[in-house]
C-alpha positions as CSV (number, residue, x, y, z in Angstrom):
1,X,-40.4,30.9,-76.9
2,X,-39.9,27.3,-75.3
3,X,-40.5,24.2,-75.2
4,X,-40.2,24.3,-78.9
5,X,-41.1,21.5,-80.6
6,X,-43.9,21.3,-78.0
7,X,-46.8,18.7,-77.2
8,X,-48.9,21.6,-75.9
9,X,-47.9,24.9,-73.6
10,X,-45.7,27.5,-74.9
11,X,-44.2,30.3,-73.4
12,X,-43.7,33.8,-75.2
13,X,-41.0,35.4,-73.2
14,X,-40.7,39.4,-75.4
15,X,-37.7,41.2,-74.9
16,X,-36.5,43.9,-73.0
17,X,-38.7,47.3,-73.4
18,X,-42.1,45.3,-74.7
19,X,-44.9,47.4,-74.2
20,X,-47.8,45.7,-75.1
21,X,-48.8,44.2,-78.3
22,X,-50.9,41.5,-80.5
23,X,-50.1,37.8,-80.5
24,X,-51.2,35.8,-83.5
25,X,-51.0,32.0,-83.8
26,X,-50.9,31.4,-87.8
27,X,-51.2,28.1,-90.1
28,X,-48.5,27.7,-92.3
29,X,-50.8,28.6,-95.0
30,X,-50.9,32.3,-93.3
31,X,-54.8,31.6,-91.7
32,X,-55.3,33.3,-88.4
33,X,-56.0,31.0,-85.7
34,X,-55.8,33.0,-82.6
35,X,-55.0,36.2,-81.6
36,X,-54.3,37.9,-78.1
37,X,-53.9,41.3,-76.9
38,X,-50.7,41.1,-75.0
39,X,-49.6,43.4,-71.7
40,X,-47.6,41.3,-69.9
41,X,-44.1,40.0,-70.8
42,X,-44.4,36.7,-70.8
43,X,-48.0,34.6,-72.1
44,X,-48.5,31.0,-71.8
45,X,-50.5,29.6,-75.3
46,X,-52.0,26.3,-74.9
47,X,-51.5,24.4,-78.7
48,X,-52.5,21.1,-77.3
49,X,-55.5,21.2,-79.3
50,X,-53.8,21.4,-82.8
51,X,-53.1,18.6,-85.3
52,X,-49.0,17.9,-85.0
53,X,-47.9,20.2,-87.5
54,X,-45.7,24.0,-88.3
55,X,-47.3,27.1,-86.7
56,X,-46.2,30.6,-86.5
57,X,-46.1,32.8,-83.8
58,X,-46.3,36.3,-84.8
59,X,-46.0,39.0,-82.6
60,X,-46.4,42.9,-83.4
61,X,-45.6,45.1,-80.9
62,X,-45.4,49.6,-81.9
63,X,-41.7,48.6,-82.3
64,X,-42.0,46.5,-85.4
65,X,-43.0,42.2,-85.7
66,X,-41.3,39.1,-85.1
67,X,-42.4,35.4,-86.0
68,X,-41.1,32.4,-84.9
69,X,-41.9,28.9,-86.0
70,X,-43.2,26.4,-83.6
71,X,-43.7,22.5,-84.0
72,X,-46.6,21.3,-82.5
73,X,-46.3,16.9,-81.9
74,X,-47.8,13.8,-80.2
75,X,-46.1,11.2,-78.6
C-alpha cells in the first residue's frame, strides 16, 4: 500500500498468488466505510474525501486477512 501517509489515492498492491477477495476501508472505531470486491492485483482507493485521520485497510482474501493502517492528511 503506498503513498502512506496519503492526501488522497492509495494503491493496494496483494501479494503473489491473490485470487480475488474483499477490500474494506474501516474507522478506527471498527465502522465499515467501504467495501470492494477485489479481482485484480492491484486497486486504486480514492480517501480524499475523509477527515485527516487513522483508517484501516483490511483485506480478506480465501487465504486468511491482512490490515494495514493508513494516515489520511491535509496540507
Amino acid at each position: 500500500m503506498s503513498p502512506n501517509p496519503t492526501e488522497g489515492r492509495v494503491v493496494v498492491t496483494p501479494g503473489d498468488g491473490f485470487t480475488g477477495g474483499r477490500l474494506e476501508v474501516l474507522s478506527v472505531e471498527g465502522r465499515r466505510l467501504e467495501i470492494h470486491d477485489l479481482t485484480a492485483g492491484t486497486t486504486t482507493l480514492d480517501l480524499g474525501g475523509y477527515a485527516p485521520g487513522v483508517y484501516l485497510l483490511r483485506l480478506t482474501t480465501p487465504l486468511g486477512t491482512a490490515s494495514r493502517k493508513v494516515i489520511v492528511q491535509r496540507h
